[in-house]
C-alpha positions in Angstrom: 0.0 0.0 0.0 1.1 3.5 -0.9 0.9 5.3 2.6 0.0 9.2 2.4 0.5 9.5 5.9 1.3 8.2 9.2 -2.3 7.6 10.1 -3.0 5.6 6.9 0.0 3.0 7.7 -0.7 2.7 11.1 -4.5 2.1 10.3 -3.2 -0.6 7.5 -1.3 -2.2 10.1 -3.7 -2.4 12.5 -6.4 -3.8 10.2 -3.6 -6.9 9.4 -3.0 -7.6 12.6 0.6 -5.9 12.7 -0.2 -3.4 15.3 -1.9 -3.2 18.8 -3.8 -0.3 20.6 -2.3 0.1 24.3 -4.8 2.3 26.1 -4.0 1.7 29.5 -2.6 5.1 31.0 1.4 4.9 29.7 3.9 8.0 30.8 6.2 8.9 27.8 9.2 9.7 30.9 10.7 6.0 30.8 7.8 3.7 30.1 6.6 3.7 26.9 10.2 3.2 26.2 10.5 -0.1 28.3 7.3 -1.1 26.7 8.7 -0.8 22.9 12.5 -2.6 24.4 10.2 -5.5 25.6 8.0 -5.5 22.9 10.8 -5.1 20.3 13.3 -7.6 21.5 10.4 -10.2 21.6 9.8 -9.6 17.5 6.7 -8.2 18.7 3.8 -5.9 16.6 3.9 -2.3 16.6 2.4 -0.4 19.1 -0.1 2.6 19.4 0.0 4.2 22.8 -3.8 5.5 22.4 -3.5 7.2 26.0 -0.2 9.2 26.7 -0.5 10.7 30.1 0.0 14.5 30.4 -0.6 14.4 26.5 -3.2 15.1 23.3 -1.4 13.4 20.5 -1.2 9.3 20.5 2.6 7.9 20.0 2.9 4.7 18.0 6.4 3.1 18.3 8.2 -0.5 16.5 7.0 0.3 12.9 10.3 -1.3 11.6 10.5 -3.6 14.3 11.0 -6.8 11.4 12.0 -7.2 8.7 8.5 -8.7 8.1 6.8 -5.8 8.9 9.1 -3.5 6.9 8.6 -5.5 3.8 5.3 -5.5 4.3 5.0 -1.6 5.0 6.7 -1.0 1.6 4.8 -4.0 -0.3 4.1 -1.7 -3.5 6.9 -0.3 -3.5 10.2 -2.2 -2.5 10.3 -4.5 -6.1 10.3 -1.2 -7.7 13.2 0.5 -6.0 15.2 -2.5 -6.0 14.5 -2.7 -9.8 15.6 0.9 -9.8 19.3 0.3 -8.4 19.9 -2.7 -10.0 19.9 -0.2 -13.2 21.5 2.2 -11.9 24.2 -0.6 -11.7 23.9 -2.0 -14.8 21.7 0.5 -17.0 21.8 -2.5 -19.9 19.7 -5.1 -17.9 16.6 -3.0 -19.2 17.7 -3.9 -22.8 18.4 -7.5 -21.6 15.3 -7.6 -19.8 12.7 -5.1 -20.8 9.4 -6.8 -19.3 11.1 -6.6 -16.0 12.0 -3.2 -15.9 9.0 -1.7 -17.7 7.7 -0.2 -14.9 11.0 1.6 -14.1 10.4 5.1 -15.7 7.1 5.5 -13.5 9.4 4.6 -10.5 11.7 7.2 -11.8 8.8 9.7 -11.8 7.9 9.3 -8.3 11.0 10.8 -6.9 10.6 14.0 -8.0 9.4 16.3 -5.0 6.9 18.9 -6.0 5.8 21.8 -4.1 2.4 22.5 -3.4 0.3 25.2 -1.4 -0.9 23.8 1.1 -1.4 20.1 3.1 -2.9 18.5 6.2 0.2 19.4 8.1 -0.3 23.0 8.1 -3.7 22.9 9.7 -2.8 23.1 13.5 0.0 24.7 15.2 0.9 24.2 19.2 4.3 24.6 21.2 7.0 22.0 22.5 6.0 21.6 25.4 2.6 20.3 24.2 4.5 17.7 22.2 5.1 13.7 23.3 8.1 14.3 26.0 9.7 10.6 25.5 12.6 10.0 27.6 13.9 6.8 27.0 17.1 6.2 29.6 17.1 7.3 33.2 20.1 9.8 32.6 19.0 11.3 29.3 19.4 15.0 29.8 15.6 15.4 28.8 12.7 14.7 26.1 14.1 13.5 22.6 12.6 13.3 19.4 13.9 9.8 17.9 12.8 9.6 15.0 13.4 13.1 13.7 13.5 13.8 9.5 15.8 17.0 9.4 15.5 19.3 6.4 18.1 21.8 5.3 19.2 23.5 1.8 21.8 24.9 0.4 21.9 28.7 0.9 23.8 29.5 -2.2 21.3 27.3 -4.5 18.4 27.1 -2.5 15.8 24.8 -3.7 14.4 21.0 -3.3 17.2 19.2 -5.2 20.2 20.2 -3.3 18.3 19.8 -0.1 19.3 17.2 3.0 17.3 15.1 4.7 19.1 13.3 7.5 18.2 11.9 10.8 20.4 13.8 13.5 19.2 13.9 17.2 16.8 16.4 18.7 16.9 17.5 22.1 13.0 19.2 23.2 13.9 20.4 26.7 16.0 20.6 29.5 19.3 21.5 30.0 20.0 25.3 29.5 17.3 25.4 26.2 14.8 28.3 26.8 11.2 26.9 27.4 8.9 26.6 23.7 11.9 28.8 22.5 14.9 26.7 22.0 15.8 22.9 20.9 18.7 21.0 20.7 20.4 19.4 17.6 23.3 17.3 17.8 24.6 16.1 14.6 27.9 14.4 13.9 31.1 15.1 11.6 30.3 13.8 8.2 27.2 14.8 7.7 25.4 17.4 4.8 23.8 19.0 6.9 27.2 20.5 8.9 28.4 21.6 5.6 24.6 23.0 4.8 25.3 25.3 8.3 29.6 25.9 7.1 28.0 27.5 3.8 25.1 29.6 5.8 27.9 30.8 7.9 30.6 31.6 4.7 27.6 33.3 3.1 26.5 35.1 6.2 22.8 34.2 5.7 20.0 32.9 7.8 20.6 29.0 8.6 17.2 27.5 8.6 16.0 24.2 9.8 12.5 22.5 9.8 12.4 19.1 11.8 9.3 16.9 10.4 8.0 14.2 12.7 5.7 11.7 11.4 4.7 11.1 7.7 4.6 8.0 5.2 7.4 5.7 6.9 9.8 6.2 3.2 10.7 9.7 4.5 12.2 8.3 8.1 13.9 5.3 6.3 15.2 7.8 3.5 17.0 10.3 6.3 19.4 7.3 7.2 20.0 6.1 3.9 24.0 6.8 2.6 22.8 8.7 -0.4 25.4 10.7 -2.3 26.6 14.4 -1.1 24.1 16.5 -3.4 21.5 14.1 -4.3 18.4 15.0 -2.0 16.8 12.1 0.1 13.5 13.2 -1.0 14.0 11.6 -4.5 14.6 8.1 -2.2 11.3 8.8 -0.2 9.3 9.2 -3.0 10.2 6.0 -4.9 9.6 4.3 -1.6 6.6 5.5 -1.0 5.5 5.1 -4.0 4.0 8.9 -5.1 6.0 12.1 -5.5 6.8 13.8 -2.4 4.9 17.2 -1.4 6.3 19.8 0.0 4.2 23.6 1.2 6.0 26.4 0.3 6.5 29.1 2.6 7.7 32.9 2.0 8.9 33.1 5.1 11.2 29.9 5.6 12.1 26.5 4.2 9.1 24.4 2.5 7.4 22.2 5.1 6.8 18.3 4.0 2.8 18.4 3.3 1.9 14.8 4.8 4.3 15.1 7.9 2.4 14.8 11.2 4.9 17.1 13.0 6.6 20.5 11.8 9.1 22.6 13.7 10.7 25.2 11.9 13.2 27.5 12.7 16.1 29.0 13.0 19.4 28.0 13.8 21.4 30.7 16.2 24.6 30.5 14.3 26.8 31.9 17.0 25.3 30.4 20.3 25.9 26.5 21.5 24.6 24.9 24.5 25.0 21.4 26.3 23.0 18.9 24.5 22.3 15.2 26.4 23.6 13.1 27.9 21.6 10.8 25.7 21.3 7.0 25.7 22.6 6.1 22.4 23.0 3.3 19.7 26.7 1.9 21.3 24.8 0.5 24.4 26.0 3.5 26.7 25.1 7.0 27.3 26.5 9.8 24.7 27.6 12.6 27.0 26.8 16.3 27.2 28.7 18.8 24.7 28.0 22.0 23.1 26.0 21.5 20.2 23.6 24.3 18.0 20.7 25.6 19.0 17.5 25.9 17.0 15.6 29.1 17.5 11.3 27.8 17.2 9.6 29.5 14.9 6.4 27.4 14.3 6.0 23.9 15.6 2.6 22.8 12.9 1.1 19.2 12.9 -1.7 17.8 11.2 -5.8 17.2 13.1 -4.9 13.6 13.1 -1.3 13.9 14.1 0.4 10.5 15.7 3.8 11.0 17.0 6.4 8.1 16.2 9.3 6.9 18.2 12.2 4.5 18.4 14.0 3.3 21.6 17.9 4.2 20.8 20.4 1.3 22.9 22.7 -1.2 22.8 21.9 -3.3 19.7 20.1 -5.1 18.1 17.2 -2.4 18.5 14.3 -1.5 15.9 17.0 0.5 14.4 19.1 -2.7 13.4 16.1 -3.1 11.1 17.1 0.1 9.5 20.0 -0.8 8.5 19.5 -4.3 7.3 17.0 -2.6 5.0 20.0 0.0 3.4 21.7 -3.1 3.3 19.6 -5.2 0.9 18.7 -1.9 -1.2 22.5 -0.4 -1.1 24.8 -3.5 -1.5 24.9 -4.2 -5.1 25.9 -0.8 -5.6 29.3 -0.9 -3.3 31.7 -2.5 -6.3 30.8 0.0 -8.6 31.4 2.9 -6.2 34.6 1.0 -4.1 36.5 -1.3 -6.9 37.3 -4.7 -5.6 35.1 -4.1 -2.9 32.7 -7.3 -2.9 30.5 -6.7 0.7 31.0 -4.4 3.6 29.1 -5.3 6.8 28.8 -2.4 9.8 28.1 -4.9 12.3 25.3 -3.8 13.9 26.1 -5.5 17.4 29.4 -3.7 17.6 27.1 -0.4 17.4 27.8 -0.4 13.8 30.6 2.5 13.1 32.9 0.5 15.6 33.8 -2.8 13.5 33.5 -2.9 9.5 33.6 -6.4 8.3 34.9 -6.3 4.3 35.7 -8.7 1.7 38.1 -7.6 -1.3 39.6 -9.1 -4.1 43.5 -9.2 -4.8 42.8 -8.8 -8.6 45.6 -7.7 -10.3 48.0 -10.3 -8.2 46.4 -13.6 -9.8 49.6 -15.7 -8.5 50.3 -13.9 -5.2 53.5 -14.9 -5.0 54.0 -12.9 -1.7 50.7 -14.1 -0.2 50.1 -10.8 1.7 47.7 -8.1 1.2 48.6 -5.8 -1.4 45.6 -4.2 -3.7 43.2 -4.7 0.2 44.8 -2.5 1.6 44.0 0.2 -1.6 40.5 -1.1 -0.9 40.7 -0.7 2.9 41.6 3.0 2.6 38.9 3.4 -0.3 36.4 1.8 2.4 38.1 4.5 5.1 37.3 7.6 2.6 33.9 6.4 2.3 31.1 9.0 3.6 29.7 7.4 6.9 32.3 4.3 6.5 35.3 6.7 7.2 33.9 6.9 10.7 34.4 3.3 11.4 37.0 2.2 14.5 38.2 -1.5 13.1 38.5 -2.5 10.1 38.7 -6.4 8.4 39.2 -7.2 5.4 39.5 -10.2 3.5 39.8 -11.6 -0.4 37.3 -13.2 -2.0 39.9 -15.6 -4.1 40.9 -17.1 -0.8 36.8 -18.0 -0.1 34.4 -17.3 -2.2 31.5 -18.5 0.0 32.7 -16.3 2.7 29.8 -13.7 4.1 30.7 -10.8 6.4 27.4 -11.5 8.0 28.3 -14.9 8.3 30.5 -13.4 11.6 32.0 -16.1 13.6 33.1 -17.9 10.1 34.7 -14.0 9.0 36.7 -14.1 12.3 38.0 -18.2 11.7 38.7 -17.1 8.3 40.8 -14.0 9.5 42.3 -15.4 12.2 43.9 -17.9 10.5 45.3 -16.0 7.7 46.3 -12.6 9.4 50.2 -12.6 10.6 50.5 -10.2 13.5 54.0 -9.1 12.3 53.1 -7.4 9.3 49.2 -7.0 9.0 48.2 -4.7 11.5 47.9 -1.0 9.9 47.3 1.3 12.6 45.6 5.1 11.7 46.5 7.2 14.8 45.4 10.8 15.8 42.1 10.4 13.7 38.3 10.7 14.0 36.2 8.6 15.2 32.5 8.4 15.5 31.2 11.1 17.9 29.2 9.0 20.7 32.2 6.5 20.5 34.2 7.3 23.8 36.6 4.8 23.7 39.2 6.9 22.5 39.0 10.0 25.5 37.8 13.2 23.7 35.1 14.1 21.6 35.8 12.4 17.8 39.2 11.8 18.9 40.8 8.2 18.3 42.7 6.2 16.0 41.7 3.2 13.6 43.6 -0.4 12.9 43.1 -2.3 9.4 43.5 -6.2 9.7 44.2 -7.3 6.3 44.7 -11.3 5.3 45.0 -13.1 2.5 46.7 -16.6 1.4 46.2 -20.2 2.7 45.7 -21.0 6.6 48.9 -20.4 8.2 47.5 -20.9 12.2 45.5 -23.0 14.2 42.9 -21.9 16.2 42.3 -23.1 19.5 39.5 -24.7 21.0 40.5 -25.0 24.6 42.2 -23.7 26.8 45.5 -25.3 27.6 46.5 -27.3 31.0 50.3 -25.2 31.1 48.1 -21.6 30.8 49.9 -20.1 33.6 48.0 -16.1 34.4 50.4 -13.3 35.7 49.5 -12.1 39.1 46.2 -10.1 38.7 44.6 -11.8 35.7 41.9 -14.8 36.2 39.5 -16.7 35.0 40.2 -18.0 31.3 37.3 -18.3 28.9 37.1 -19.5 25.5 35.0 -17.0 23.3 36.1 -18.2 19.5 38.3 -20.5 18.1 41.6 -18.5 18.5 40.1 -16.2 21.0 40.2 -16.4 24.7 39.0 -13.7 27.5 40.5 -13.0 31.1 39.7 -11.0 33.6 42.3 -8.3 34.2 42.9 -5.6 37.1 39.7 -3.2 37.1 39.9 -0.6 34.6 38.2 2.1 36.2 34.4 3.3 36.7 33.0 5.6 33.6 32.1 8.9 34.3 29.3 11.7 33.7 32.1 14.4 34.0 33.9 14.2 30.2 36.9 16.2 31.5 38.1 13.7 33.2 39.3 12.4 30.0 42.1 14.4 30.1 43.3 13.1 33.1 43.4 10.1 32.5 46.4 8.1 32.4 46.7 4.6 30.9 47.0 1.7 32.8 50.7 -1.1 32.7 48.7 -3.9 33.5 48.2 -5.0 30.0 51.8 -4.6 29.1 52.7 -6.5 32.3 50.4 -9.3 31.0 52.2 -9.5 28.0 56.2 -9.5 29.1 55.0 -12.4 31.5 55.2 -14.3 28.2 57.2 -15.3 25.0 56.2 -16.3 21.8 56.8 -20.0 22.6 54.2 -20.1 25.7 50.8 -22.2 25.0 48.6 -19.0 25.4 50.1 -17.9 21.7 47.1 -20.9 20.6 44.9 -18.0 20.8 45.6 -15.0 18.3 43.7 -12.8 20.2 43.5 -12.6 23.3 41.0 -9.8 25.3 41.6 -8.3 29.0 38.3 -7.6 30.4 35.9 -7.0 33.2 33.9 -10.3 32.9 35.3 -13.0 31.0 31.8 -15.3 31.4 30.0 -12.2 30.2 31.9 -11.9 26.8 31.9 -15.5 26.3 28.6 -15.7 26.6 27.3 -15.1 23.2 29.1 -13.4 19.9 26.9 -10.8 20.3 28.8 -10.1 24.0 31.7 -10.7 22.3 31.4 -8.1 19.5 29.6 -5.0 21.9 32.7 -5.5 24.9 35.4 -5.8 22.7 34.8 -3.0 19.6 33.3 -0.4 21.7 35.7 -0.8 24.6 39.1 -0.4 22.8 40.8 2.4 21.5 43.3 0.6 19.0 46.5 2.8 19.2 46.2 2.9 23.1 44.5 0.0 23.9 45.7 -3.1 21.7 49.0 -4.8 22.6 50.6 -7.7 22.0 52.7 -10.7 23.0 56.4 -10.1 21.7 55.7 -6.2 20.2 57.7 -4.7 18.4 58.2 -1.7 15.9 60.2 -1.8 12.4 60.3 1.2 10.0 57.5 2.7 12.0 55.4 -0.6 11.7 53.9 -1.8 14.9 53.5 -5.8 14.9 53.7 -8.4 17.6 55.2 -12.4 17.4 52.6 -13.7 19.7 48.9 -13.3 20.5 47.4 -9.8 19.7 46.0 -8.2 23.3 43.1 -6.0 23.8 42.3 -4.2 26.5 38.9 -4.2 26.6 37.9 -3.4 30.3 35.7 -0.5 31.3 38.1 2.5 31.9 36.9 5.8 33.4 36.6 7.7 30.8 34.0 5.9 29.0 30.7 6.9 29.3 28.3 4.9 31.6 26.1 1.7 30.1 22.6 1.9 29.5 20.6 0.7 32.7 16.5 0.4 33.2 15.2 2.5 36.2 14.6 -0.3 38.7 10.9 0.8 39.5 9.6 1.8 36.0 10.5 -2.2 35.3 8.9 -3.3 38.2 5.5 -1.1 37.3 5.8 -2.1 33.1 6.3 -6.5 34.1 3.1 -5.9 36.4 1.5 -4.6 33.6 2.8 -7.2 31.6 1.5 -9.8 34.2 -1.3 -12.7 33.7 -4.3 -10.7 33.5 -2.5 -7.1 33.0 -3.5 -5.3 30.0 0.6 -5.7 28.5 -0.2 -9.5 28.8 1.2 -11.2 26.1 2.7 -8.7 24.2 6.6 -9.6 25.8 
């Protein structure tokens, strides 16, 4: 079905049995947001909170919850855009197959935005404060909007095809933000719309922003998708949705999206930042407070019908994993023609995404590899590292598809075997220092601040992985409890790191701990814990080997590679870092890092009553 509106998908997913009314009482301050966790984690329907205390306007939350549901949200649609890209890939498969891509210049049609006069959105206006105040953690530093679609232009060519759409977080109240007068934005390096605001400033004009909330479900997926710097995410949202998309003009600011539930416009004070957060974010811990703009309300418009939406933001896999298998499937046969060589990159979404890319390669114009050791990967690792949103990523590994060639980066464990034994410590470890990093990654001590490491490996098998843990392991004083994790990977618990911290300066101050090179001079090359080729210092070793998906959230987000890896044997040649024996992480909690995400103990005990035998949450998780 070809949603026109928020209001129409929710009613379609309600009449298919995709969506359930709550309309018991339910506070948007922490427990609609346990509700949706519960609900979400179970592979639960979507959820339409009828009766939000304190609050006119219904919230509906999980719309992407599945990949079920989202295929099923964009049933009309998704053939069509799919059939879209795969020309824009090969343009000749139209002329190889013209029946099945007949239908692709009325596609094309649809993603060309069109202003109009006027639309339901414009109908009502109110303030913030009248808005859904959703606060999802304990700590956040107030009401967020999570599912925000941002809208910017280009001063210099103002106009619908150079605008942005993008999805950066939105901060309603609290902190030092003037009542109904001031917002929050918070939006990271590497994104249009910081070079929309560089321009406004250069040009010394008026830096407008309108923030739509609501809408046909296309516009929210197209302000996360990775489209091209220039190309405007409308053009995405209306092939999605299936019909151009409409946008009011105004005389007096940016056009608003006609069929968005939600519409705050206004002004961003160019010379003014205030603290924004702390904010529970998509890493599994809480983004601190920093100095970000400020958005000067204007109007704040929404529709008669208007239903706000939502997402719960937190360690993953969340409804916003769902996001990103969907860019996925629609963006991955595109990445060889825009990275050479490049067969498949995988963002491992229970790493928190940005902290571990997974890639494979191809060694092409080495067909006898004499050498056997990465030579055109690493071109293709630093192509990867120059890539829009990829550049922001904290690990990097990469392998060739000669070696495999039914290896899968989201086949993960099997990636890791694969790597493991191939990679040689001594010479493929390519360490970027003094370099960004993603913004709500605090591994590294200061805001964007951090370094990078490429693995690279290529060639024939050259280790064996172990699969116990040996009867000689003797542990340096300090270090306990052994745990296998992987094949070649073993966890122990090391000397506590350190308790994170609220209070970011302390960053600064932080000096790093010996203990991990202590672990590693208490050995040689020759000792039996060298079976393992990596080998992680942590807080809780039963906790990481638990599952991979402990494995993948403690280790990436936890270590800052240039401070915080080590090795057995290290050394440095010609500038090279490299180590004989195991590779060593320190991967503990160090006080610097911002705090996990934690439920407030008594909004879980009020939401599992109402989830009780009899309740009216009974069933649902």
């Amino acid at each position: 079905m070809k949603h026109r509106s928020l209001r129409q998908c929710v009613d379609d997913l309600e009449h298919h049995g995709h969506l359930v009314c709550i309309d018991v009482p339910i506070d948007a301050n922490l427990e609609a947001a346990a509700i949706h966790r519960r609900v979400c984690a179970a592979g639960g329907p979507a959820l339409l909170f009828a009766n939000v205390i304190g609050c006119k306007f219904p919230m509906v939350s999980n719309l992407l919850g599945t990949m079920e549901r989202a295929k099923f949200l964009f049933r009309d649609t998704y053939e069509a855009v799919e059939r879209l890209v795969e020309l824009k890939v090969d343009p000749t498969r139209a002329m190889r197959a013209p029946l099945k891509y007949a239908t692709a210049p009325l596609s094309a049609l649809t993603m060309l935005p069109k202003m109009v006069g006027d639309g339901p959105v414009m109908g009502h206006e109110t303030t913030i404060s009248q808005l859904p105040q959703l606060v999802s953690w304990p700590k956040d530093g107030g009401p967020f909007v999570t599912l925000p679609q941002v809208y910017t232009e280009d001063v210099r060519k103002p106009g619908l095809g150079k605008s942005n759409l993008g999805m950066y977080r939105i901060q309603l109240g609290g902190n030092e933000y003037q009542p109904d007068q001031e917002i929050g934005l918070h939006y990271q390096i590497h994104r249009s719309i910081g070079v929309h605001q560089r321009l406004a400033m250069e040009s010394g004009k008026p830096f407008r922003v309108n923030i739509f909330v609501g809408g046909p479900p296309a516009m929210s997926l197209a302000a996360v998708m990775p489209l091209p710097e220039g190309m405007s995410e409308l053009t995405f949202a209306g092939a999605l949705s299936g019909r151009r998309i409409r946008m009011v003009r105004r005389p007096d600011g940016l056009p608003v999206h006609a069929d968005t539930d939600f519409a705050i416009c206004g002004t961003i004070e160019l010379d003014v930042l205030k603290p924004e957060g702390p904010f529970g974010d998509h890493l599994g811990y809480y983004s601190l407070q920093h100095p970000f703009p400020v958005l000067k309300v204007e109007h704040v418009y929404h529709r008669h019908d208007a239903i706000w939406p939502f997402t719960v933001v937190g360690r993953p896999p969340q409804e916003d994993s769902v996001f990103g298998q969907l860019i996925h499937e629609l963006t991955g046969p595109i990445i060889p023609t825009v990275l050479p060589g490049v067969q498949q990159v995988n963002a491992v979404d229970a790493a928190g995404v940005h902290p571990l890319l997974l890639a494979i390669g191809s060694e092409r114009y080495m067909p006898f590899r004499h050498a056997e050791r990465p030579q055109e990967l690493l071109t293709q690792a630093c192509a990867i590292l120059g890539q829009g949103q990829l550049s922001l990523a904290k690990f990097l590994w990469i392998a060739a598809t000669e070696d495999n060639p039914q290896l899968d980066t989201h086949h993960i464990e099997q990636f890791f075997a694969h790597i493991l034994a191939r990679a040689d410590w001594t010479r493929d470890l390519h360490f970027h220092t003094e370099t960004t990093i993603d913004t709500l990654d605090y591994s590294g001590g200061d805001l964007n601040a951090g370094s990078k490491l490429v693995v690279a490996a290529v060639g024939r098998p050259r280790f064996d992985l172990a699969t116990q843990i040996p009867g000689d392991l003797r542990l340096p004083e300090g270090f306990s409890d052994p745990q296998l994790v992987l094949p070649g990977v073993l966890a122990v618990c090391g000397p506590a790191g350190g308790v994170p911290t609220f209070d970011h300066q302390l960053a600064a101050e932080q000096t790093h701990s010996d203990d991990v090179r202590r672990f590693c001079e208490a050995f040689s090359a020759g000792d039996s814990i060298n079976r393992f080729r990596m080998v992680l210092i942590v807080d809780d070793p039963g906790f990481v080997a638990e599952s991979l998906r402990n494995f993948l959230w403690v280790t990436f987000t936890r270590t800052n590679p240039a401070v915080d890896i080590d090795g057995i044997e290290a050394f440095v040649h010609n500038k090279h870092w490299g180590c004989r024996g195991a590779l060593v992480f320190d991967a503990r909690i160090k006080p610097h890092h911002a705090p996990a995400l934690e439920e407030d103990p008594n909004v879980t005990q009020r939401i599992e009553a109402l989830a009780a035998k009899g309740g009216p949450l009974e069933g649902l998780f």
